[in-house]
C-alpha positions as CSV (number, residue, x, y, z in Angstrom):
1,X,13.4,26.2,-8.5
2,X,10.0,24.5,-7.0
3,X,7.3,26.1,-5.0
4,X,5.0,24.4,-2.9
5,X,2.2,25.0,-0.4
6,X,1.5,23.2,3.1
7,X,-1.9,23.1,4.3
8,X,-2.4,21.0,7.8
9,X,-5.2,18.8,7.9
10,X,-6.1,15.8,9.6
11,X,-3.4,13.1,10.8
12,X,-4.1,9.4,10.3
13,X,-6.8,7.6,12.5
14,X,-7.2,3.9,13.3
15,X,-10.8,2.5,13.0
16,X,-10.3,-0.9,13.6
17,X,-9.3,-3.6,16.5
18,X,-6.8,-6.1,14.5
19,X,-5.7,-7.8,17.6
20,X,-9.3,-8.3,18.3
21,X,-9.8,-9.5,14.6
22,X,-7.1,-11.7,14.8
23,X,-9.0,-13.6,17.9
24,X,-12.5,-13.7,16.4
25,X,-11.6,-14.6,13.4
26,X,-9.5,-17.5,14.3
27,X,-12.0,-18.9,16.9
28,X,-14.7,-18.6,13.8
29,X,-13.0,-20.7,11.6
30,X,-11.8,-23.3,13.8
31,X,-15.4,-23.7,14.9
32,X,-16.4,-23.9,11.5
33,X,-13.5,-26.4,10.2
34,X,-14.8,-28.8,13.1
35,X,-18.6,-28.4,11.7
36,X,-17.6,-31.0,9.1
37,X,-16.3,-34.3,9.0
38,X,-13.8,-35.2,6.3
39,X,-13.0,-32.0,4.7
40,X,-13.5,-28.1,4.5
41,X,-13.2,-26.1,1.4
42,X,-12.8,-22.4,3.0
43,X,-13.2,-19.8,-0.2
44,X,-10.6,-17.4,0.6
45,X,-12.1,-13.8,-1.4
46,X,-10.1,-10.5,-1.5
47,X,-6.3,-10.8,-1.2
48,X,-4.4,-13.3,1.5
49,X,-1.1,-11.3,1.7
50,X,-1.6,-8.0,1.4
51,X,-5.4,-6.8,1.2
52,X,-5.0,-3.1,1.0
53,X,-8.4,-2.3,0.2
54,X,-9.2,-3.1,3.4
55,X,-6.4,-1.6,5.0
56,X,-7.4,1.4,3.1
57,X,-11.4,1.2,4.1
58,X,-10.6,0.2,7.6
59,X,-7.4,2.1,9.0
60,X,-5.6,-0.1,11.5
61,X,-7.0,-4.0,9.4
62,X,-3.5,-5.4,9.0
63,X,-2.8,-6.4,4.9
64,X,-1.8,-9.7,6.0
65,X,-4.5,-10.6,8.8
66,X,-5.9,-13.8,6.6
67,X,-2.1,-15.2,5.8
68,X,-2.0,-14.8,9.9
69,X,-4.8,-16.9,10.6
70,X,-3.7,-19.3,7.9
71,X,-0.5,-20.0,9.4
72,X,-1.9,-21.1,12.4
73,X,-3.3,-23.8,10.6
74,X,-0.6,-24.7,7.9
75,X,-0.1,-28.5,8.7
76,X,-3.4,-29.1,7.9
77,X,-4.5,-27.2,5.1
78,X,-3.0,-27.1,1.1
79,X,-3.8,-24.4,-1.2
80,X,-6.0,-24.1,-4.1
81,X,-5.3,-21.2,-6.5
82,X,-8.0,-20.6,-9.2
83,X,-7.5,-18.1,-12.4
84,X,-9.7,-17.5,-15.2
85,X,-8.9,-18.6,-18.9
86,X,-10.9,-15.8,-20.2
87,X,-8.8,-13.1,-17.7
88,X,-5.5,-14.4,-18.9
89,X,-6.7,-14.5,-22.7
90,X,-7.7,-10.7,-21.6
91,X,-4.2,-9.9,-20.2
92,X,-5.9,-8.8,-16.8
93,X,-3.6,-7.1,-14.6
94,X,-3.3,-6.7,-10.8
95,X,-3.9,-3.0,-10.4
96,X,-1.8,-2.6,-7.2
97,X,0.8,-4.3,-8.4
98,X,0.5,-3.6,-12.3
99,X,1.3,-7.1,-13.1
100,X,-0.6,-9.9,-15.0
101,X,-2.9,-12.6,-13.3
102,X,-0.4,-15.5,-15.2
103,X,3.0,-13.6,-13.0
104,X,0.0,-13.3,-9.6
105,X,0.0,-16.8,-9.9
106,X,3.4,-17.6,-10.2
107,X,3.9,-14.8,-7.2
108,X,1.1,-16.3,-4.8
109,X,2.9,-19.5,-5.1
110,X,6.2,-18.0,-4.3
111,X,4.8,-16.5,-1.1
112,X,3.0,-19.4,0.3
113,X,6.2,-21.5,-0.1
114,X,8.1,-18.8,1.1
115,X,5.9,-19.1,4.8
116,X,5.9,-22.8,4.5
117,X,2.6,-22.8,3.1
118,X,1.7,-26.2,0.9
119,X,0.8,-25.4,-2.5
120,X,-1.2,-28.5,-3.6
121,X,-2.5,-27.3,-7.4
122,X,-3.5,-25.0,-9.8
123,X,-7.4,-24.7,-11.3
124,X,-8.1,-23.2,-14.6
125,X,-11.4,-22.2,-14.8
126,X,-13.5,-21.3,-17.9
127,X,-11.5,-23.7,-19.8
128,X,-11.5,-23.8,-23.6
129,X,-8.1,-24.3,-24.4
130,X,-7.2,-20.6,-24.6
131,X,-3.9,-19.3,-26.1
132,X,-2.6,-17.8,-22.9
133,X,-4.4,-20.2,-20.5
134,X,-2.3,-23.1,-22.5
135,X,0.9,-20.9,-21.8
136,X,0.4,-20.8,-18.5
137,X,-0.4,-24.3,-17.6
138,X,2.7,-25.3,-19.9
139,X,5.2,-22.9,-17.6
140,X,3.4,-24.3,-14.4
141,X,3.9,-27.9,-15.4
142,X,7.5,-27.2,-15.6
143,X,7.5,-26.3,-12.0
144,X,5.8,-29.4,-11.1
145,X,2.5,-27.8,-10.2
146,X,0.1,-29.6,-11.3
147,X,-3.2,-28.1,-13.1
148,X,-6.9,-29.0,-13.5
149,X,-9.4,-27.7,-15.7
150,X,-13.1,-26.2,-15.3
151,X,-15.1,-25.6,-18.1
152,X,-18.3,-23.4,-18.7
153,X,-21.2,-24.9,-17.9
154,X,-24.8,-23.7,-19.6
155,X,-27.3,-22.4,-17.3
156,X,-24.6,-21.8,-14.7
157,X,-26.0,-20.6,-11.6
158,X,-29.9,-21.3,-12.6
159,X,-30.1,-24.7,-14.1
160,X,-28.7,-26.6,-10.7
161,X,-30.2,-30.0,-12.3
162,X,-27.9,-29.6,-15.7
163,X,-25.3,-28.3,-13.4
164,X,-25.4,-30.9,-10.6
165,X,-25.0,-34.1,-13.2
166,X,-22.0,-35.9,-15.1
167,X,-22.3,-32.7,-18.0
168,X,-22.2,-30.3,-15.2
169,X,-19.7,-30.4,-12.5
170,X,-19.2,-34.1,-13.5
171,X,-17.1,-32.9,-16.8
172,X,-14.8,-31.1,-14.3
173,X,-11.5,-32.2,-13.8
174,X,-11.3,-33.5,-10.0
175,X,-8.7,-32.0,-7.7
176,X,-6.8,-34.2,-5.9
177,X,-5.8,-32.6,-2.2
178,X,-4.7,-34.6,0.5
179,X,-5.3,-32.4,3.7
180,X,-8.3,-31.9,5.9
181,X,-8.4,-27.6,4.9
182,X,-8.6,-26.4,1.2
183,X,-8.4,-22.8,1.2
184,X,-9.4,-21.9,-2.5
185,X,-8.0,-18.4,-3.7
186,X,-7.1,-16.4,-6.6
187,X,-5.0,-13.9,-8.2
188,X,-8.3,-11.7,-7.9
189,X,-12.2,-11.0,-8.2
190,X,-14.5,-13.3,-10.7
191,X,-12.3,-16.0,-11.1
192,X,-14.4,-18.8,-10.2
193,X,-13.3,-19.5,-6.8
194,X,-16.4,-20.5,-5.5
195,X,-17.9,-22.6,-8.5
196,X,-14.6,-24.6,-7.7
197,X,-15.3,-25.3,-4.2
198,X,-19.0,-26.8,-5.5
199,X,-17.5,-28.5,-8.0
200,X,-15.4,-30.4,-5.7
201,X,-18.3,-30.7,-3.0
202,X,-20.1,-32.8,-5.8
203,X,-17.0,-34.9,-6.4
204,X,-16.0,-35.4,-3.2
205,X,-19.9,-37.2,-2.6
206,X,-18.9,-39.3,-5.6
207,X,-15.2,-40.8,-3.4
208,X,-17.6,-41.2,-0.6
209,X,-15.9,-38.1,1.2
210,X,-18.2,-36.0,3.1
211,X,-16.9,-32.0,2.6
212,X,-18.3,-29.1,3.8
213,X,-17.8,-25.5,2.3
214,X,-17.4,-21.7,4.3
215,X,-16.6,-18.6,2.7
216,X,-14.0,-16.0,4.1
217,X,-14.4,-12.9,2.3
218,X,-14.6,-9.9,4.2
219,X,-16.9,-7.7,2.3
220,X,-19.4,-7.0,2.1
221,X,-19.5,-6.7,5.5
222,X,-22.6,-8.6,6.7
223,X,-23.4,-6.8,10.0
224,X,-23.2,-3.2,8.6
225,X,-26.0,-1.6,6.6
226,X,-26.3,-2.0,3.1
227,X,-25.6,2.0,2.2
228,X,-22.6,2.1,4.8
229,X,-19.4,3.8,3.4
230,X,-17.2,0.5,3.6
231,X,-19.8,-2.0,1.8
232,X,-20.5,1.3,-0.5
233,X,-16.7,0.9,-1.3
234,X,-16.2,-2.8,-2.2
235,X,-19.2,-1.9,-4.8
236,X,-16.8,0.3,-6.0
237,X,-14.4,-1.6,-6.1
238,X,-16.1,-4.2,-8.0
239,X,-17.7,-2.5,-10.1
240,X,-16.2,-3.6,-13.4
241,X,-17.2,-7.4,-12.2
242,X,-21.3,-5.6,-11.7
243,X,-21.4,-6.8,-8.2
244,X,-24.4,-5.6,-6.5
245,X,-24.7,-5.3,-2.4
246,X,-28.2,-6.5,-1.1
247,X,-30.4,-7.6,1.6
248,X,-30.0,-11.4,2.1
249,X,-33.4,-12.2,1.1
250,X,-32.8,-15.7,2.6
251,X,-31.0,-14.6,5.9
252,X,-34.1,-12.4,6.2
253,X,-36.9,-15.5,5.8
254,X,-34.8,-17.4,7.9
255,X,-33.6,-15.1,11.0
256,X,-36.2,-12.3,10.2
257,X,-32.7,-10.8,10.4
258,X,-31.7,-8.0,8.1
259,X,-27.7,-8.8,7.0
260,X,-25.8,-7.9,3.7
261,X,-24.5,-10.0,1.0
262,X,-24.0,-9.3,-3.0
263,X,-25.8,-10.8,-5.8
264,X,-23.3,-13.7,-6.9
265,X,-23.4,-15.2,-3.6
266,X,-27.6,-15.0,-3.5
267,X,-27.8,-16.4,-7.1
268,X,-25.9,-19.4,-5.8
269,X,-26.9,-20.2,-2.8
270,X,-30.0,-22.2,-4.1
271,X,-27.1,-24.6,-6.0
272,X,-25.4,-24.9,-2.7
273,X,-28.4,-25.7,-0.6
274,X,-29.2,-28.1,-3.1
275,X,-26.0,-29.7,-3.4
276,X,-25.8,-29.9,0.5
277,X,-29.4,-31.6,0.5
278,X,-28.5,-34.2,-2.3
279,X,-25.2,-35.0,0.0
280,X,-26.4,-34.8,3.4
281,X,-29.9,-35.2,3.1
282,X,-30.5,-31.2,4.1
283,X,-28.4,-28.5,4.3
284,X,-26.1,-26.9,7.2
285,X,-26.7,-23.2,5.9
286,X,-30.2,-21.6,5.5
287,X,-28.6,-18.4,3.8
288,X,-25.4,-17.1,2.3
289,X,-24.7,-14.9,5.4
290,X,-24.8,-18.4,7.0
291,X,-21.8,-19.5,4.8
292,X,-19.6,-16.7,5.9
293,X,-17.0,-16.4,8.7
294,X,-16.0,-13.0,8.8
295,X,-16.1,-11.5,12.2
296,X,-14.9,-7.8,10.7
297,X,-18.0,-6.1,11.3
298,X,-17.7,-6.7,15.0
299,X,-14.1,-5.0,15.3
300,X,-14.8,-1.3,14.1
301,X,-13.1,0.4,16.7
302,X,-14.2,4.1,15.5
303,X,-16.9,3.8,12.8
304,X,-16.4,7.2,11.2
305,X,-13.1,6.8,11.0
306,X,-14.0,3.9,8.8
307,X,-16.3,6.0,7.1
308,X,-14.4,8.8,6.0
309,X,-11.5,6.6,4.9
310,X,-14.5,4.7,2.8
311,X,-15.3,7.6,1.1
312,X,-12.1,8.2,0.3
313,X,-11.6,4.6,-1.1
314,X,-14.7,5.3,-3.6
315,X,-13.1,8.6,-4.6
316,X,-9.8,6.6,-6.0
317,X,-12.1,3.8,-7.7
318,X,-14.6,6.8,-9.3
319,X,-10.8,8.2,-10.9
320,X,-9.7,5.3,-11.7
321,X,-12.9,4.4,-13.9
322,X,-12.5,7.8,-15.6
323,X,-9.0,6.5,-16.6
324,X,-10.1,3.2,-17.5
325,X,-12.9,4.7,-19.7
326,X,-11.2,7.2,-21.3
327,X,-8.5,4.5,-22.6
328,X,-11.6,2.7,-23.9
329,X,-11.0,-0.4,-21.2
330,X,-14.6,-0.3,-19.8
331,X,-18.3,0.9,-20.7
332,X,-20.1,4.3,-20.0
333,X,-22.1,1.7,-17.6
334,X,-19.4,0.9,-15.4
335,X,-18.5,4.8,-14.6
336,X,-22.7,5.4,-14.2
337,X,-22.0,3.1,-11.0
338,X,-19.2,4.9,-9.8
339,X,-20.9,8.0,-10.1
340,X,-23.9,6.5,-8.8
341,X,-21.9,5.5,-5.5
342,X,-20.7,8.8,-5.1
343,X,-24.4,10.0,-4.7
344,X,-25.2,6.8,-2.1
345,X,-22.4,8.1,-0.4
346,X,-23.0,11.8,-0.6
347,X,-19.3,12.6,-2.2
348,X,-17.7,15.2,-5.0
349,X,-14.4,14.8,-6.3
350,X,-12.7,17.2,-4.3
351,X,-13.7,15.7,-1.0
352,X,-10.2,14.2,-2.3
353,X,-8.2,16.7,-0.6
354,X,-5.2,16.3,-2.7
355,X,-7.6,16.8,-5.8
356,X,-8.4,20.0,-4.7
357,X,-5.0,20.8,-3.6
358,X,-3.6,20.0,-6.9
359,X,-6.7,22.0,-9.2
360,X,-5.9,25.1,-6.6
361,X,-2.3,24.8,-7.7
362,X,-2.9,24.6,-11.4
363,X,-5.9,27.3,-11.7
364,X,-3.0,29.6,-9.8
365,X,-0.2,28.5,-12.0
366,X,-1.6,27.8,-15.4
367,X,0.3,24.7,-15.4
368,X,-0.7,20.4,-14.7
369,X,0.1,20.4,-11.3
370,X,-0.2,17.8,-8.4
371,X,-1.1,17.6,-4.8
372,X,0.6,14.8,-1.8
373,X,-1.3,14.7,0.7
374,X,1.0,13.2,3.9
375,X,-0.3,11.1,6.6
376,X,0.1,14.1,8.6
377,X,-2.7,15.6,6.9
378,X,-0.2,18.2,5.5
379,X,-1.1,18.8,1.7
380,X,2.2,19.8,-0.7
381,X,1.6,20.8,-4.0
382,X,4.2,20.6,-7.0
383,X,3.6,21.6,-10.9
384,X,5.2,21.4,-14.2
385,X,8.1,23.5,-14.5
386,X,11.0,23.4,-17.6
387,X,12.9,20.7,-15.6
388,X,10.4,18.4,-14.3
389,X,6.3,17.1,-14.4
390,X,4.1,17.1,-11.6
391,X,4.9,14.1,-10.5
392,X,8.6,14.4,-9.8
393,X,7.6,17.9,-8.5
394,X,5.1,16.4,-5.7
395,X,8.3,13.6,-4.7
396,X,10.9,16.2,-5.0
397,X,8.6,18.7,-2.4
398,X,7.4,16.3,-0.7
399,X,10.6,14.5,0.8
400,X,11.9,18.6,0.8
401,X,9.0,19.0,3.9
402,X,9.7,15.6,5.4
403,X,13.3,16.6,5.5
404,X,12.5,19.8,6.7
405,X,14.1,21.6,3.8
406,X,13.7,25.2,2.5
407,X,11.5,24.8,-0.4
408,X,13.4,27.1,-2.2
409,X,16.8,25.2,-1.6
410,X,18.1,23.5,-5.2
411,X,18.6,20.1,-4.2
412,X,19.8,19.5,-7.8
413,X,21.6,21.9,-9.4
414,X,20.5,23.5,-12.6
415,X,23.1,22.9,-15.0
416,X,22.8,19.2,-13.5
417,X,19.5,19.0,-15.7
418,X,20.6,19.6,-19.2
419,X,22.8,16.5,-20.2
420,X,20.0,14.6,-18.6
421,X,17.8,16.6,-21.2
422,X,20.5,16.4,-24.0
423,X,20.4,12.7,-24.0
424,X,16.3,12.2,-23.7
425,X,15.7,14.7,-26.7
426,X,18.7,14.3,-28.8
427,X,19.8,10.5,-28.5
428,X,16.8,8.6,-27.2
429,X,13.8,10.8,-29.6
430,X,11.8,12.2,-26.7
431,X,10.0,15.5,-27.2
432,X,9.6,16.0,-23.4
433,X,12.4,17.2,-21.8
434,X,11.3,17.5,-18.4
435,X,12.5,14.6,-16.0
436,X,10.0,12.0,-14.9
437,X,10.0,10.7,-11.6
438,X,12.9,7.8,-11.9
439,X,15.4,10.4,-13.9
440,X,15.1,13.0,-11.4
441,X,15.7,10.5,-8.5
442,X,18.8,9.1,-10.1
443,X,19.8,13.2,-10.6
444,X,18.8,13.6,-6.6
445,X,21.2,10.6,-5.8
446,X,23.9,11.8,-7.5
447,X,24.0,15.2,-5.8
448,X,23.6,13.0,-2.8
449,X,27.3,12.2,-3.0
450,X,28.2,15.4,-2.6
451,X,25.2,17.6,-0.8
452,X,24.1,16.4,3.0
453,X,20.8,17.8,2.1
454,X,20.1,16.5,-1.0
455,X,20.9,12.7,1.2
456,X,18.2,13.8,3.6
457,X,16.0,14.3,1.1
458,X,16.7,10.8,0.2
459,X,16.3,9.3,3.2
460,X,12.6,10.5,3.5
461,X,11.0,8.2,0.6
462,X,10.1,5.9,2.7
463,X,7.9,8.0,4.5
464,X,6.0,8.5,0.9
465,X,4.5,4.9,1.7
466,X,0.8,4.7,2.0
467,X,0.1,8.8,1.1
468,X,-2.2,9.8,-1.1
469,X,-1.8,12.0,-4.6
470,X,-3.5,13.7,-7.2
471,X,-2.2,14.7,-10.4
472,X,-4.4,17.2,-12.5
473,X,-3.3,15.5,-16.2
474,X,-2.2,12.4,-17.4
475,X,0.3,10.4,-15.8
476,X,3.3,8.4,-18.2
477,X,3.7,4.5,-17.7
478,X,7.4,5.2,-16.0
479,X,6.5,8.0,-14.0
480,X,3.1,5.4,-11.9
481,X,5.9,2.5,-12.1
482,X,7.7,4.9,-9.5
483,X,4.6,6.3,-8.0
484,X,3.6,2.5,-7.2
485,X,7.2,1.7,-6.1
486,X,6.9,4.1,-3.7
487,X,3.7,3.0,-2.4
488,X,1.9,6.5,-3.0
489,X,-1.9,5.7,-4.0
490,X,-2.2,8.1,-6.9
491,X,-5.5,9.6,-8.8
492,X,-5.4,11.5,-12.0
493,X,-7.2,13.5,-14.6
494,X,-6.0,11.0,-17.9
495,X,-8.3,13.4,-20.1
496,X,-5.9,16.3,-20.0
497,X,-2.1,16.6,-20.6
């Protein structure tokens, strides 16, 4: 019924010392937390729970390493969680996890409860009374969360002397915490995370409580050239916020060190050095390298390890830009920078070996086609038939190999396909009759019942978790859900199909 080719390749590598991590890190920002007397606000960037970028850019970083090192200290620290008005109003989604920044917030405060994490409040920032930004604070408040707002402020970074005054910062609601440790996140990047840590610095000086402010994001990577593969890759991963890596011009005066930081932090750090010299009378950082604690750079275990997988990071960003554009939900300037990155990091598109795979498989069969590439480094190819798409083609062949199954074994049978069919086109008004991804799964399960192999078969999709696949046309909204569900970290060619 399916064919599909195997092509060996390369199996998994780890590139990085978590267990080291884990010990650096920790010792960092308990030296840090004790720099300051009453309070710490620690900016937590990326993601707390489950940071697969970095996972992804360096093989062997644990998703959860920051929630680790939180835990540790979870009797004395209260989280902060900051959104954007202007991102809800937009309906900005979680691309992982293909849900909306209003449910990540609900969600992040589900999972620091869930670990005994305290919760202490809710920042809106941006402010201006915004449709869905209202919604959301309305649903909070019935959960006894309670929520703060931070408005625009003109001039914002540059003008520090408007934005160090009662129209500045001043106009900002004041958080009350009530723990010594403020880690300040967000549902993602841009969100205003570390405006709201400065904010606070300048109200805290106003209670007469002296707080100090670090930043734990882990990339750019400080310690790691600026044209390295894994800084190369937050770029592109940021690139519809515009972030720029650069030389720490400051670090560099100061040190006569060269280190890496991106444009956001540089613009600020003369409003933080500022603040710090109004409250203290001069300040504890001379650069924004100076503000971070991230020890990462110092735990590569195999640097070209962390390279290639790097490279392979920017590959999936580049793709997904070519999606975003072609839907019309970015500029031409945004995919100039992906492509730009490519070049820095001296890439094509089919250095994706699944993309490739999957245009080798349809220039053969004249068909959309798509390519799994296993952690094995074995690439199986699927393509469109009269039963199914490429996608359920590269899960159906795909869990086949795992299982060790003849590829030309039907694991469904034929005639199994056609009420499934019937119904689609002639009750529910589809024109495609071909089974996505969910529909042939619930067909597999039922022969399940009744064929050993077709439960083997089965039993493989966890195995799917963490591969990477390429699908040479558009993909449907049911057939990603599934893709996503199955934790397969898919690229595709939206223009076609």
């Amino acid at each position: 019924m399916l064919q599909f080719i195997r092509q060996r390749g390369n199996s998994v590598k780890t590139g990085f010392d978590n267990d080291k991590y884990l010990a650096l890190q920790s010792e960092n920002i308990k030296n840090r937390i004790a720099q300051f007397g009453d309070k710490l606000y620690l900016e937590f960037g990326g993601k707390l729970f489950d940071d697969y970028h970095a996972s992804r850019v360096l093989p062997g970083f644990a998703p959860d390493s920051k929630l680790q090192m939180l835990l540790q200290l979870k009797d004395h620290a209260e989280i902060v969680i900051v959104v954007n008005a202007n991102h809800l109003q937009e309906n900005k989604i979680r691309s992982d996890l293909r849900i909306g920044y209003d449910e990540e917030v609900f969600r992040l405060i589900d999972e620091f409860t869930n670990v005994g994490l305290y919760v202490g409040s809710v920042v809106i920032t941006q402010y201006g009374r915004q449709k869905e930004a209202k919604r959301l604070e309305s649903r909070l408040k019935r959960k006894n969360i309670p929520v703060y707002h931070h408005y625009s402020i003109e001039g914002y970074p540059t003008n520090t002397k408007k934005i160090i005054s009662k129209e500045g910062f001043g106009h900002n609601d004041y958080i009350q915490t009530s723990r010594e440790l403020v880690v300040v996140t967000a549902p993602g990047p841009g969100s205003g995370k570390m405006a709201t840590c400065l904010s606070q610095l300048y109200h805290e000086n106003l209670h007469g409580i002296k707080a100090g402010y670090a930043k734990y994001e882990t990339f750019p990577i400080w310690n790691l050239p600026l044209d390295h593969p894994v800084n190369l890759a937050y770029e592109a991963a940021t690139a519809d916020l515009n972030d720029v890596n650069m030389i720490d011009p400051f670090h560099l005066t100061a040190y006569n060190e060269i280190t890496v930081n991106y444009n956001r932090d540089i613009e600020i750090f003369p409003v933080l050095k500022h603040m710090f010299e109004e409250i203290y009378g001069e300040s504890p950082y001379l650069s924004p390298t100076d503000m971070g604690v991230n020890m990462a750079g110092f735990c590569i275990s195999d640097d070209l390890v962390c390279r290639e997988a790097s490279k392979q990071e920017i590959l999936r960003r580049y793709f997904g830009t070519l999606t975003r554009l072609y839907n019309e939900l970015c500029t031409e300037s945004e995919l100039q920078k992906q492509q730009l990155l490519l070049q820095k990091a001296q890439i094509v598109e089919e250095d994706r070996p699944c993309v490739k795979a999957a245009r080798e498989k349809e220039a053969r069969t004249h068909s959309f086609s798509g390519a799994i590439e296993l952690k094995d480094g074995t690439l199986v190819t699927g393509k469109t038939s009269q039963f199914m798409g490429p996608c359920a083609a590269i899960i159906m062949n795909a869990i086949k190999y795992l299982a060790n199954i003849d590829e030309k074994e039907d694991l469904i049978k034929k005639d199994a396909f056609k009420p499934i069919q019937n119904l689609k086109t002639n009750y529910l008004g589809s024109l495609n009759p071909r089974l996505h991804s969910n529909e042939m799964l619930i067909a597999l399960s039922l022969s399940a019942q009744s064929n050993p192999l077709a439960k083997k078969a089965l039993e493989q999709l966890p195995k799917l978790q963490g591969n990477q696949a390429h699908i040479t046309s558009r993909i449907s909204n049911v057939d990603m859900t599934i893709l996503n569900n199955l934790g397969i970290q898919v690229t595709y060619e939206a223009q076609k199909g």
